[in-house]
N, C-alpha and C positions, 0 to 999 in steps of 0.2 A: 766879269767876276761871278757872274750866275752863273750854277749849270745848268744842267739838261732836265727835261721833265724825265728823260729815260734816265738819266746819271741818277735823278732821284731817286725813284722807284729800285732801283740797284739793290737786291741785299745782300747778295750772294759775296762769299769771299773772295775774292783776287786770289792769286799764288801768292804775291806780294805782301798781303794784307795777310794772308793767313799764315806765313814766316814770321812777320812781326808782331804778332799777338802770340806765337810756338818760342821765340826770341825771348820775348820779352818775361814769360811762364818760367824758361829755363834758366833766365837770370837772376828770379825771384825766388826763385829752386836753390838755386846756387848761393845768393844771400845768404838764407837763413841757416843751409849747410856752413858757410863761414860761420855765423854767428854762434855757435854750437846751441845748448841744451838750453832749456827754459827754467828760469830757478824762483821764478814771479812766486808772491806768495799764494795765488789762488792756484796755480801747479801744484805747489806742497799742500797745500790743504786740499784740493777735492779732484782736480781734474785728472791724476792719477787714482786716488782711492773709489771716484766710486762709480767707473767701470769694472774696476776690479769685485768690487764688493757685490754689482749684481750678477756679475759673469759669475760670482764664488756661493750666489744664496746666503750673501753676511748681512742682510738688511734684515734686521730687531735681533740679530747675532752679538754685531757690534752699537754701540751708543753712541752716536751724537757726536762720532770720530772726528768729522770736518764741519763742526758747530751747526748753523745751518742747511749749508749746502750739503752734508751728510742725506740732505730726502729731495736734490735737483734731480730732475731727470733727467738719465746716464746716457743716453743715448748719441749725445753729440760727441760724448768723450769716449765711445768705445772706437770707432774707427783708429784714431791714432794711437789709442791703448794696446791694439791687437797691434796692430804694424809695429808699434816700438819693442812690442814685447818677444816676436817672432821675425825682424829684420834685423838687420846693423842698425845702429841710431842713426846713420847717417843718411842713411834708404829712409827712415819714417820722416825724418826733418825735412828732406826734400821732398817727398811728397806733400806734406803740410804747407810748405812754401811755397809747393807749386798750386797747390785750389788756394791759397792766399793771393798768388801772382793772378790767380785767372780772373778777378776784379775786372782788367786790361779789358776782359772781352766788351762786356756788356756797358762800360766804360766808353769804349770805341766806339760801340756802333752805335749809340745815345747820339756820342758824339758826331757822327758821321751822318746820321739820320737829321739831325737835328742844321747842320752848316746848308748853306747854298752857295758855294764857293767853286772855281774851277780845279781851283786845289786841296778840296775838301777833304780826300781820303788823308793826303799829308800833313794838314791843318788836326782833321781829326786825331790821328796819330800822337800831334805833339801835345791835343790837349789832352787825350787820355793819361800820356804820361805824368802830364804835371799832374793830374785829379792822381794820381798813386804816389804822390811821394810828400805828402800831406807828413807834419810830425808826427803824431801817433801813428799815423797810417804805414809809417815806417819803422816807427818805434816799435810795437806790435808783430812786426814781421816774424816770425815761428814761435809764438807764446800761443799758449793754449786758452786767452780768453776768450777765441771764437769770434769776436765783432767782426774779426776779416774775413770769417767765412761766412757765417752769415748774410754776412755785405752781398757775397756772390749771387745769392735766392732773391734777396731783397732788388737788387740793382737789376739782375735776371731777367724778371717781373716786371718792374719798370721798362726795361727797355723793350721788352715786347708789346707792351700797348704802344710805346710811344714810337716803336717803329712800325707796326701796324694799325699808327691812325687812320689811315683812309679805308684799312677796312671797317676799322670800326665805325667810321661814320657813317658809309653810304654801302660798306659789301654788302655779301650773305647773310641773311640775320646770324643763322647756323656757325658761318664762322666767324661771327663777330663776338658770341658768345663763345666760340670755344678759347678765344685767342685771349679772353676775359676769365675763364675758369682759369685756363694754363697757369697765366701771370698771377691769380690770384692764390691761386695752389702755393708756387713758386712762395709768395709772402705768407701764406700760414702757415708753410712746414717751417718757416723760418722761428713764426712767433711760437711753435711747437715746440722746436727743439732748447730756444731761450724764450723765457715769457717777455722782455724785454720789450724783445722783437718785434712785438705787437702793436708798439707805438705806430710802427710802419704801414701798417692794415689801414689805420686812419688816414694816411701821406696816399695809397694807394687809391681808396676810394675815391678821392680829392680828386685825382687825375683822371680817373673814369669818368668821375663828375661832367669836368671844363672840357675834355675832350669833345668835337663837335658830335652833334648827332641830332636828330628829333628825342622828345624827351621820352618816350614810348621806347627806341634806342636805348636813350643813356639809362633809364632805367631798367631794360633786359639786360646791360651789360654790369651795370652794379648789382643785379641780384647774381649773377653767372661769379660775377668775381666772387662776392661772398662763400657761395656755393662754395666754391674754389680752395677759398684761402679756409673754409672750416672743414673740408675735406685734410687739408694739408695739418691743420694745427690738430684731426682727430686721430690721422696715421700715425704722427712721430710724435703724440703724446696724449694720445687717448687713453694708451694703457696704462700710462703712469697714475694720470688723474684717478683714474681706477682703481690702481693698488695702492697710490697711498690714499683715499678717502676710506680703504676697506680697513689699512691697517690704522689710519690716524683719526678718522670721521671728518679729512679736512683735505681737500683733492689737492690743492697747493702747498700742505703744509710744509714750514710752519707757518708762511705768511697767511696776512687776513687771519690772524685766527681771531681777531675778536668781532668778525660775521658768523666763521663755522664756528666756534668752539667745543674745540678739542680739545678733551681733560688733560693731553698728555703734554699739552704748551701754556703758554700764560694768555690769556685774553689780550691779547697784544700783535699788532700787526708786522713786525720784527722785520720790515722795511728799514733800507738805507735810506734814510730822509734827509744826512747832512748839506746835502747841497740845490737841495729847494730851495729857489728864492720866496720867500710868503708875501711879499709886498710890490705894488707895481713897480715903483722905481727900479728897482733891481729885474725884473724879468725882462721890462723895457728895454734896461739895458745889457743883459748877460752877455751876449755876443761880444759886445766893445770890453766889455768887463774881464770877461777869461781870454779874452785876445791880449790883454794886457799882461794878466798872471793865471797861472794852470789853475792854482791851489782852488779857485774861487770856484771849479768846476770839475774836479778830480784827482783822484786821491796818484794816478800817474804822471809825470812831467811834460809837457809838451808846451810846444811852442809858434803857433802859428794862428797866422790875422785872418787867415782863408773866409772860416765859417764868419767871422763879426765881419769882412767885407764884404761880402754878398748880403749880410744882413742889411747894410746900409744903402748899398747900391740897387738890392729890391723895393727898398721902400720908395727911394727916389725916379726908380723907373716906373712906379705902377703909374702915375700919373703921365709920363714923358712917352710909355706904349702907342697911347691914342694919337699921335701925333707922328709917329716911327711913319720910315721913308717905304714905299713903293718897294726898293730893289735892295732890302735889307738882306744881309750876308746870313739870318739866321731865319729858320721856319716861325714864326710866330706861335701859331698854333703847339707844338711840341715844347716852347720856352714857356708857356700860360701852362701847359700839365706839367713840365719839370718843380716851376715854382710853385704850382698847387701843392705839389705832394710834397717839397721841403717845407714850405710852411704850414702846412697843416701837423706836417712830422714834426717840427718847432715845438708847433701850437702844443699839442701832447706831451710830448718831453719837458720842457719846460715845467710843467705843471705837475706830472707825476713821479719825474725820476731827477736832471739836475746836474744828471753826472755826464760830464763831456762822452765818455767811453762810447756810449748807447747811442748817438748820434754820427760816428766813426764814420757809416756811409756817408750822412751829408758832409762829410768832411773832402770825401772823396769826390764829391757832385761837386761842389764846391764853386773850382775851377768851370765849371760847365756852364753853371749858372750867371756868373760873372760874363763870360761870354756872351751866353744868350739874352742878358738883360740890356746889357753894352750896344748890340746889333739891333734893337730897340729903339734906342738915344735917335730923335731927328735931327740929327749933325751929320757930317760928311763922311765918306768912308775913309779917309786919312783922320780923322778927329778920333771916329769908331777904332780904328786900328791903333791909335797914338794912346788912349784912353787903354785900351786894351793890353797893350806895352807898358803904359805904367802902372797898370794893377799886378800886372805880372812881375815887373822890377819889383815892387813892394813886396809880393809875398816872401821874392825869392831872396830878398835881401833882411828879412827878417825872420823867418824859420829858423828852426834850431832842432836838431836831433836829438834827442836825448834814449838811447839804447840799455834797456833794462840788463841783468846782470846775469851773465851766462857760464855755464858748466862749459868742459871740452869735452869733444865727441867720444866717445866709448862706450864697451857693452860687457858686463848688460846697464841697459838703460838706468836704470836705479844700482847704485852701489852702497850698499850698507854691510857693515859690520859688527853685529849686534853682539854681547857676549852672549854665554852660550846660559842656557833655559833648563836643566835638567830633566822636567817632565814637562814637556807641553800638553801633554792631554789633560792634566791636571793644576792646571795654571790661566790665571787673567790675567789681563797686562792693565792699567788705567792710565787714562794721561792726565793733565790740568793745564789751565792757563790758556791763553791766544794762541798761542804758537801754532803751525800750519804744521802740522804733523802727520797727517793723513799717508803721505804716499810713503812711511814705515813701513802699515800695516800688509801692505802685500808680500814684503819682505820678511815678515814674520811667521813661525812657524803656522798652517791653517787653522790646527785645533785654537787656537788660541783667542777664545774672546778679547775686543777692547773696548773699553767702555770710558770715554770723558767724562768726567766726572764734575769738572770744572770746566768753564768757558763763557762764550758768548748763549748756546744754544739752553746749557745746564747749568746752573750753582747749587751749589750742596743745600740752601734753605730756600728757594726762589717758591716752594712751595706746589711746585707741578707734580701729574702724576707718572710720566717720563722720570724724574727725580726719583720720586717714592719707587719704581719700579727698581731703577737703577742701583738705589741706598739695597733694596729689599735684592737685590742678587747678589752684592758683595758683602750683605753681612751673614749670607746664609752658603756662599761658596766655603769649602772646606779644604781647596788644594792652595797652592804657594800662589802669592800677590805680589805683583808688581808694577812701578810704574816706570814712564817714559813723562821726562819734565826737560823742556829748554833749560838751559844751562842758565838764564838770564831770569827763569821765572821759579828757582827753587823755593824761595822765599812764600810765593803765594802755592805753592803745591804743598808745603805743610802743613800751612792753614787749613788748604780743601782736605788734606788726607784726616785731619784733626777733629773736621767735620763729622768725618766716615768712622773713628774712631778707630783711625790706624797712624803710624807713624814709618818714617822709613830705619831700616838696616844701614845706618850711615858708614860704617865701616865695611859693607861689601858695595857698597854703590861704585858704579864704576861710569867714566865717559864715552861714550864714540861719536863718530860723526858721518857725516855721508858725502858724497861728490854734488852735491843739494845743498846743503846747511849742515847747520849744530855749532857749536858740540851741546848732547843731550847728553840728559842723566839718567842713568837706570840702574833703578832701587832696588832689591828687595824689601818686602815692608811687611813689617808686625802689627799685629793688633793689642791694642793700650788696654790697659786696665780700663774695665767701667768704670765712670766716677759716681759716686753714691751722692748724696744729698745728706 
């Protein structure tokens, strides 16, 4: 059942290997082209509006369009923006689903690195596969939240220390640290392009750490990674931090603002805190907890026991390790940095963020780890394999898919039908409400400022000077006003416009709707008599 010390040292692709990793891209390619269009509501609210808005120079043009995320940095969402906007939609979906499919790589050869088996490559093989079909991991397939691309940097990264551990213990110094920049590069463009992402950096040092080495070593190779990973987070988002602290005095804004504060926000850290657990009991046990229901961990469906079993079966092997057999199926060494880096990854997430989405890779690791802790157990290699067969029966008999809600393919990508605007050069548009309205505004004549007026990010009295500014350009604009309001949220856009000391034109208001959502409402609107005292 052992291989070879040469089989080991292997890394090079097969033809073989390297069909079934092109296979397997092309079929995740081909998925997400079935599945058509993305119509998630972080789509409609930002991940179309604000590539557009920085490709177009509309940032402090337009207000607070896509509530918060209106000031994320755009970066990650311009690639499939340009493709969608200049291909077939069916050409950008499949490329989207093929760097989602390319998980498989670094997946594999974790995998592959990591087995000691005669049939390692085809062992490896099958467990890559299960690590990608994870529920959300599948659910996710051509949406634009990015967790699955992501993944690809993050897992990247990982799998290059962990398949060049022996140089990192005992090669080159030289290239023991470049192999530590690379990987760490790899994890901070990741936290760069989502701040999220950053929980990983911590999972990442973790395995630098355990990795063997003198300590002289592990410490040239955690400062190399660092190095690495804030070269990466200073490329794909140093200039953001830049221009929004120049325009906001708060480099993350709006988050954290009550360390910076920024007059244009509220002293408030305007952080998604729902699904922080605040009490031991509950972090103790989250794993087991949203393995039972999503809700307890995410605001998307899903269904799967993956992450809370490896939660359980890590705890139980840490101690059963010291005891693991001689001619164990799994590199020991490589299983101590995998689980370094998910539990440290754990460790952080749990505590700062709550929400299943952000931990989506270790969803994907998952399966690997289950493996590698199994191959541990001082039992026999039939117990090891029989053990291994029924976590695998479980997962598979318990997952559920649950696939978010999709448009049919056609172009151009965004189909709206807006009524018609008489002077745009001399016209604003306002929105109100929640509603994810963002990817309108591209569709909308360019002169045309938008300003929310109402939301999560803005309310008419919340008393900010984003607000004041806002109040202070539509009560001193002089051409035609108008708004765009969900259909479901007229009610509360009266209020805000009442606020503003306007009301709408209800008899020219009219509805439309888009191949996206709706139906929305768009007003003309008048301004109300002052009220005197």
């Amino acid at each position: 059942m052992i291989a070879t010390p040469a089989g080991l040292r292997s890394r090079w692709l097969a033809p073989a290997e390297f069909l079934f990793l092109t296979g397997i891209i092309l079929v995740w390619a081909a998925f997400v082209v079935f599945l058509g269009k993305d119509m998630s509501w972080d789509f409609r609210n930002y991940h179309w509006y604000i590539p557009y808005a920085f490709l177009h120079g509309r940032i402090g043009f337009d207000v607070s369009v896509a509530h918060q995320a209106t000031y994320y940095n755009p970066f990650l969402d311009i690639p499939f923006y340009v493709l969608a906007i200049h291909t077939p939609s069916w050409f950008a979906l499949g490329v989207l689903g093929a760097v989602q499919g390319a998980n498989i790589v670094p997946l594999y050869l974790i995998s592959r690195s990591m087995l000691r088996m005669r049939w390692r490559r085809a062992m490896a093989a099958l467990l890559a596969c299960v690590c990608a079909t994870g529920s959300l991991t599948v659910g996710l397939a051509g949406t634009t939240y990015y967790d699955n691309v992501l993944s690809l940097l993050v897992l990247g990264g990982l799998a290059v220390i962990v398949c060049n551990r022996e140089k990192l213990r005992d090669g080159p110094l030289a290239d023991a640290l470049l192999v530590s920049g690379i990987a760490g590069f790899a994890v901070g463009a990741a936290a760069g392009l989502k701040l999220p992402e950053g929980l990983y950096a911590f999972g990442f040092a973790a395995a630098l750490a355990v990795l063997p080495g003198s300590l002289k070593r592990r410490g040239a190779r955690l400062l190399a990674g660092a190095v690495g990973g804030l070269a990466g987070v200073v490329l794909f988002a140093g200039f953001w931090f830049v221009k929004m602290y120049r325009e906001t005095g708060n480099p993350f804004f709006p988050y954290f603002n009550q360390l910076f504060h920024s007059p244009l926000a509220l002293q408030a850290s305007y952080r998604d805190t729902r699904f922080i657990p605040h009490r031991w009991p509950k972090r103790l046990l989250l794993p087991i907890l949203f393995s039972l229901h999503w809700q307890v961990a995410n605001d998307l469906p899903f269904q799967d026991i993956r992450v809370g079993l490896t939660y359980i079966i890590g705890i139980l092997t840490a101690p059963l390790a010291f005891l693991r057999r001689k001619d164990t199926f799994v590199d020991a060494t490589a299983v101590g940095a995998l689980f370094a880096f998910a539990g440290v990854s754990y460790a952080v997430w749990v505590f700062a963020f709550g929400i299943y989405r952000y931990i989506l890779t270790l969803e994907m690791l998952a399966p690997i780890l289950i493996v590698g802790a199994m191959g541990l157990w001082p039992i026999g290699k039939y117990l090891q394999g029989a053990a291994v067969a029924l976590a695998a029966l479980a997962i598979g008999s318990t997952t559920r898919y649950h696939i978010l809600d999709r448009a049919p393919l056609g172009d151009p990508y965004i189909q709206v039908s807006f009524p018609a605007i008489n002077d745009p050069r001399h016209s604003m548009i306002l929105m109100t409400g929640e509603a994810p309205m963002g990817y309108l505004v591209p569709e909308l004549p360019p002169q045309i400022p938008v300003l929310r007026i109402d939301g999560w990010m803005i309310q008419p009295e919340d008393g900010s000077k984003l607000t004041a500014e806002t109040r202070k350009r539509v009560e001193s604009f002089s051409g035609d006003l108008y708004i765009i309001a969900n259909e479901y949220e007229v009610g509360r856009a009266g209020d805000a416009l009442a606020d503003y000391g306007l009301g709408m034109r209800w008899t020219e208001c009219k509805l439309f709707a888009t191949n996206l959502g709706g139906p929305y409402r768009f007003c003309p609107l008048k301004r109300l008599p002052s009220k005197r005292s």
